[in-house]
C-alpha positions in Angstrom: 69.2 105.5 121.8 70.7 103.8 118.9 69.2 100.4 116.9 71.6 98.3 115.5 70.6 95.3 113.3 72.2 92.2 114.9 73.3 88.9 113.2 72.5 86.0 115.3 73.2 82.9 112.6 76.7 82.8 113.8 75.7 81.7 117.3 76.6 78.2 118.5 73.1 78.0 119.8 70.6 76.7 117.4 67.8 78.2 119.3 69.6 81.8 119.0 71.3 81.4 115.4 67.3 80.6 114.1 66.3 84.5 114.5 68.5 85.4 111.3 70.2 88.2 110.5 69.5 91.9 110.6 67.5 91.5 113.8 66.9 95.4 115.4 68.5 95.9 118.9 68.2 98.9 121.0 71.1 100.4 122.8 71.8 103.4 124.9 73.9 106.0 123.6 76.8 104.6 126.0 76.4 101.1 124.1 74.6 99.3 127.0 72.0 96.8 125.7 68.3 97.6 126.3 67.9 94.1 127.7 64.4 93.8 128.3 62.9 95.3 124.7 65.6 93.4 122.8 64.3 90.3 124.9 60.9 91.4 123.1 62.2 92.5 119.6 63.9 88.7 119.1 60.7 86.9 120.1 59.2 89.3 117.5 62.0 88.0 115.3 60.4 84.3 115.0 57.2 85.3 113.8 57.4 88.9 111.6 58.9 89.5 108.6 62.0 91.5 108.5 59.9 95.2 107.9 57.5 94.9 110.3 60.4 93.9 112.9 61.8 96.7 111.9 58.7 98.8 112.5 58.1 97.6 116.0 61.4 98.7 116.9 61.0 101.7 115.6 58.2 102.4 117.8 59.0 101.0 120.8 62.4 103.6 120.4 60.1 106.6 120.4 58.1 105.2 123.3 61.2 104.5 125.5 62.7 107.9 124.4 59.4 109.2 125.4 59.5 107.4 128.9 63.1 108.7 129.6 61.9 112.0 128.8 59.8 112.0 131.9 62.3 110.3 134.0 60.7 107.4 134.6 62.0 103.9 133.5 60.5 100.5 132.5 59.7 99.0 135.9 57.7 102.1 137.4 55.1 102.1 134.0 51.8 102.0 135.2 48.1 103.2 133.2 48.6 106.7 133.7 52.1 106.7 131.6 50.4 104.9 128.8 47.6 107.5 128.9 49.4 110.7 128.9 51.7 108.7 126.8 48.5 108.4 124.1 47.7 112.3 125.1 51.0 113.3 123.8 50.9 111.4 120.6 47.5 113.2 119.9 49.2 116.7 121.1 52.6 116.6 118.8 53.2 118.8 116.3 56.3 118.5 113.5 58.0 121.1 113.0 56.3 122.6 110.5 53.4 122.5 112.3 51.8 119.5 110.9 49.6 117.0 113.5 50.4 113.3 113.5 48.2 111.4 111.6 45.5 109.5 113.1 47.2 106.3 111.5 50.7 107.2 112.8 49.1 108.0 116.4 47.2 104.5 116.2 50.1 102.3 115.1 52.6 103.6 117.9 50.2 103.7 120.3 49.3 99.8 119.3 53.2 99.2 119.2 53.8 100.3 122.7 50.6 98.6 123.8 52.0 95.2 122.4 55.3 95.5 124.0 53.5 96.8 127.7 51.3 93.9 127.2 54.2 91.4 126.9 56.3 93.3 129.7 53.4 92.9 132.1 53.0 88.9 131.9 56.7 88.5 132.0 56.7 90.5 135.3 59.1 93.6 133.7 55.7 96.1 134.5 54.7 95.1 138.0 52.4 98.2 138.1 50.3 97.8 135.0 47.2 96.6 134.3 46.2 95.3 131.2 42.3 95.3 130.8 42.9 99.1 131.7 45.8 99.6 129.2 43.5 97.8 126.2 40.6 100.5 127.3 43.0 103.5 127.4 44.4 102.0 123.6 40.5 101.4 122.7 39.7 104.9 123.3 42.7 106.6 121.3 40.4 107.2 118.3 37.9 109.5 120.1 40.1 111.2 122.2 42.6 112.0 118.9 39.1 113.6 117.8 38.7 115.3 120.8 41.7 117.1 120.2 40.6 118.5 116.9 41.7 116.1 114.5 38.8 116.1 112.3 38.6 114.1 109.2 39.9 116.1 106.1 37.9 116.9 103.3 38.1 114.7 100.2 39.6 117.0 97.7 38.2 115.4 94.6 35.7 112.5 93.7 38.1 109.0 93.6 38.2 108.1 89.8 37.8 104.7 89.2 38.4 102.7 85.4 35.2 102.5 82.6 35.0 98.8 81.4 36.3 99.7 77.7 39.6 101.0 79.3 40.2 97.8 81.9 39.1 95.8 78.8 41.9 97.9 75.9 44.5 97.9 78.9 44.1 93.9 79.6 44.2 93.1 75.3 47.3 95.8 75.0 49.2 94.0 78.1 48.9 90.6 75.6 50.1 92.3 72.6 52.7 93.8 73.6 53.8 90.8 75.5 52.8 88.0 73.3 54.4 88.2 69.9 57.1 85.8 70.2 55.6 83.0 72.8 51.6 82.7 73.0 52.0 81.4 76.9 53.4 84.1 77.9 51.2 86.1 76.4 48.4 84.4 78.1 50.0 84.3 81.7 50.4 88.2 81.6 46.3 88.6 80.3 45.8 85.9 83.0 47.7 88.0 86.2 46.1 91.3 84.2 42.7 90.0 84.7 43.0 88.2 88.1 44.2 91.5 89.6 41.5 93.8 88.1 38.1 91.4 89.3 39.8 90.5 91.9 41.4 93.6 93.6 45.1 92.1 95.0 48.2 94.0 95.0 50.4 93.2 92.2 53.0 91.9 94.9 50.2 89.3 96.2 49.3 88.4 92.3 53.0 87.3 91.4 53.5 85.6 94.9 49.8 83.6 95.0 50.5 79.8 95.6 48.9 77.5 93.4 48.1 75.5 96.8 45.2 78.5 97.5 43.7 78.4 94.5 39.9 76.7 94.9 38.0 74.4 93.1 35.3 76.0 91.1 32.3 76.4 93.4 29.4 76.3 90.7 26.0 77.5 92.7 27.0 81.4 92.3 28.4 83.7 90.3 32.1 83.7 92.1 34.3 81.3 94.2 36.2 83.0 97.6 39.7 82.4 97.8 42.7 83.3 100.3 44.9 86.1 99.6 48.2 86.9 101.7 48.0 90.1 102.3 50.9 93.0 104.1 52.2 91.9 107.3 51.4 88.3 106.2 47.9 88.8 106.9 45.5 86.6 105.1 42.1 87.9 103.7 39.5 86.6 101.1 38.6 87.6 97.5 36.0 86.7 95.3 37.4 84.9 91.7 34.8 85.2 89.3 34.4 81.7 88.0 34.4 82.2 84.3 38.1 83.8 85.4 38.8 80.7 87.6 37.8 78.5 84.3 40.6 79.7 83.1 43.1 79.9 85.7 42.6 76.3 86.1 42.5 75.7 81.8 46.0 77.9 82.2 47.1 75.5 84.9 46.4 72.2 83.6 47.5 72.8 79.9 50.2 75.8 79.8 51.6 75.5 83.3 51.5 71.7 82.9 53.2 72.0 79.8 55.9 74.6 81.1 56.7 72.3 83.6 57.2 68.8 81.7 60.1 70.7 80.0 61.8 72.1 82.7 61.5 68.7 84.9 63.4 67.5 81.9 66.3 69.9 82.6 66.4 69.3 86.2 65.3 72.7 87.1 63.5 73.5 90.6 60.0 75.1 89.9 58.3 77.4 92.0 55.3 76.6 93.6 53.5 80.6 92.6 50.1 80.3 90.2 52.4 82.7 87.6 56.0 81.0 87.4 58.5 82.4 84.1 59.8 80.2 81.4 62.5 79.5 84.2 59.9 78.2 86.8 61.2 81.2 88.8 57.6 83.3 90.3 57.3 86.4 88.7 59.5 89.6 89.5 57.0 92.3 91.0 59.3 94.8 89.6 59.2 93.6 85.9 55.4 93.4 86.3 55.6 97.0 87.6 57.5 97.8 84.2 55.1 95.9 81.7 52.1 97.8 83.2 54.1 100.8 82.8 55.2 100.5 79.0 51.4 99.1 78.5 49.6 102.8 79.8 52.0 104.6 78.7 51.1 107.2 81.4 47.4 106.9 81.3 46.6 104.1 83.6 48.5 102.8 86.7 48.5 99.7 88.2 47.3 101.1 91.3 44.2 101.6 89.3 43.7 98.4 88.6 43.8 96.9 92.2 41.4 99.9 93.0 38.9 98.8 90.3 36.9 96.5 92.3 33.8 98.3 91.3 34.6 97.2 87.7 33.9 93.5 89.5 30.3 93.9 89.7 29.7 95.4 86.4 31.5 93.2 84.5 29.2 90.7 86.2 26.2 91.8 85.1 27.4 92.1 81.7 28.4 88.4 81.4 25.6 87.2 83.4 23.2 88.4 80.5 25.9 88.2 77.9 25.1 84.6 78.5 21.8 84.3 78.8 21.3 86.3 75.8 19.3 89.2 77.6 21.8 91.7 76.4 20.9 94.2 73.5 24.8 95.1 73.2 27.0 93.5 70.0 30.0 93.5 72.8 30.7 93.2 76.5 32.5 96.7 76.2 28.8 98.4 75.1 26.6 96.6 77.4 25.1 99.3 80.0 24.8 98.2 83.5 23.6 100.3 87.0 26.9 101.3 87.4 27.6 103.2 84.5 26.8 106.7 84.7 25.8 108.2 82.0 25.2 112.4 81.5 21.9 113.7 81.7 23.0 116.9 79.8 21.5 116.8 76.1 24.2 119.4 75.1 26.9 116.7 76.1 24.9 113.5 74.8 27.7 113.0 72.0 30.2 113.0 74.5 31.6 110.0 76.3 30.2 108.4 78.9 31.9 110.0 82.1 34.4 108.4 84.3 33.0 105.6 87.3 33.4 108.0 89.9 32.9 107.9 94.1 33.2 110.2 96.7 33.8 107.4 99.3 37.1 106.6 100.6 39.3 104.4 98.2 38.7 100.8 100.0 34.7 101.9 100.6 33.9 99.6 97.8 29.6 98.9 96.8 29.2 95.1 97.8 29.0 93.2 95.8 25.8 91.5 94.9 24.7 88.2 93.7 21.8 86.6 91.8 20.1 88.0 88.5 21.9 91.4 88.2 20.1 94.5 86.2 19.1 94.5 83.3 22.1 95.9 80.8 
């Protein structure tokens, strides 16, 4: 079994030559369409994006492969294929050895579910049942534990930024960018800073519309907002809303400004929060390649979106920054909770020791409103 991306815009019917190009198709290895699951992968086509098309296809190949492997075929599927179908997901071994992954095991499993799901209400899976299949899909996480697949060990704490590095990296991103044009200077410390309080990807700072970005919302410390996330998925975040001050300060005056010029020249401008001097959105590649030359090798942009911690603390540092109950000359020397500081008196001249947690990376502390700590 073979997939094949398909171009369907040079169909005479609209209806077909909407699905695009590059659709996945699934053929046998004597070239006969599989006409049911490319009846499925084209009403995919209308509402994923191209990779996770391309995803579903994979994994409804290794399902069917699976199902002719047994020597059963599409129409005689009932809950008992599905469930040994899960078993032997949870069973296989590479050839080195090596057990799927419980993520691997869940998404394929989830992937045949789907298509069985839409098989059994067009009438392809006569036999199935689909509150039974959902239980059987339910249930794949205990019985991939059952089988032995026990959680591996974290091998060392999960480093996370101090506030003195986030703050250098953010100032060094604005001089070294800055010298020749002070708005692009402060569009780069701008995208620095939303992704480091905010946590997004670098891919979902350059593409964030201008349309989803919220009105200040004055009785807390922070305003929610909607991100669009991998697969298209949308999620909130929390903008701090001395951060949104600015975003909107950046948007009114330097945006605004940006864009009088190039309406002058007739240019078309994108509708992104970050646009270039071109109105073009911003490249997530030349982003990747300023944080880069900024580190220099000692902090990663993957850092940054994994620095939500760092959210809190600056926080607490601006909240009595501002109300003046903060001992500290500078936001970079103001102690909060989640510092942590050495209790060793033979190390007390040393630095204070990396944020650390032994949590997974996305098991962030919540973060917590009101009067924060004292600093």
């Amino acid at each position: 079994m073979i997939v094949i991306g398909c171009n369907f815009n040079v169909s005479s019917l609209k209806r077909v030559s909407r699905l695009g190009d590059n659709i996945p198709q699934l053929f046998y290895s004597n070239l006969s369409p599989c006409l049911e699951i490319n009846e499925y992968l084209r009403s995919l086509a209308l509402k994923n994006n191209a990779k996770s098309l391309q995803t579903n296809a994979e994994h409804i190949k290794e399902f069917i492969m699976w199902i002719s492997s047994i020597d059963e075929n599409l129409s005689e599927i009932d809950d008992n294929i599905f469930d040994y179908y899960i078993d032997a997901l949870c069973e296989y071994k590479k050839k080195n050895g090596q057990e799927l992954s419980w993520n691997t095991v869940h998404s394929r499993a989830s992937g045949a579910y789907r298509f069985l799901l839409w098989a059994s209400k067009k009438g392809y899976c006569p036999n199935l049942n689909p509150e039974e299949i959902n239980n059987l899909r339910q249930s794949a996480s205990k019985r991939y534990k059952i089988k032995g697949h026990h959680a591996k060990a974290i091998n060392e704490p999960i480093k996370f930024l101090q506030l003195g590095a986030a703050l250098s990296f953010v100032s060094a991103v604005g001089e070294l960018t800055g010298s020749r044009n002070h708005l692009v200077k402060r569009r780069n410390v701008l995208l620095t800073s939303f992704m480091l309080q905010t946590g997004v990807r670098v891919s979902e700072a350059c593409n964030f519309p201008l349309k989803d970005l919220p009105e200040v919302n004055t009785r807390g410390h922070s305003t929610p907002a909607r991100v669009i996330g991998k697969g298209q998925k949308a999620r909130v975040i929390l903008i701090p809303n001395d951060l949104l001050f600015e975003l909107w300060e950046y948007v009114d005056i330097d945006r605004e400004k940006q864009l009088d010029q190039l309406r002058e020249a007739g240019s078309i401008v994108s509708d992104t929060l970050f646009i270039t001097q071109n109105g073009h959105p911003l490249s997530v590649n030349w982003i990747q390649k300023l944080f880069r030359k900024t580190s220099r090798g000692r902090l990663r942009k993957r850092k940054i979106k994994h620095a939500k911690p760092l959210l809190t603390q600056m926080f607490d540092c601006s909240w009595h920054f501002h109300h003046g109950n903060c001992n500290c000359p500078t936001l970079a020397k103001c102690r909060t909770p989640l510092q942590i500081e050495s209790q060793n008196t033979s190390r007390a001249n040393q630095p204070s020791a990396v944020l650390t947690a032994t949590a997974r990376t996305h098991a962030f502390p919540p973060v917590e409103y009101g009067p924060p700590a004292a600093c």
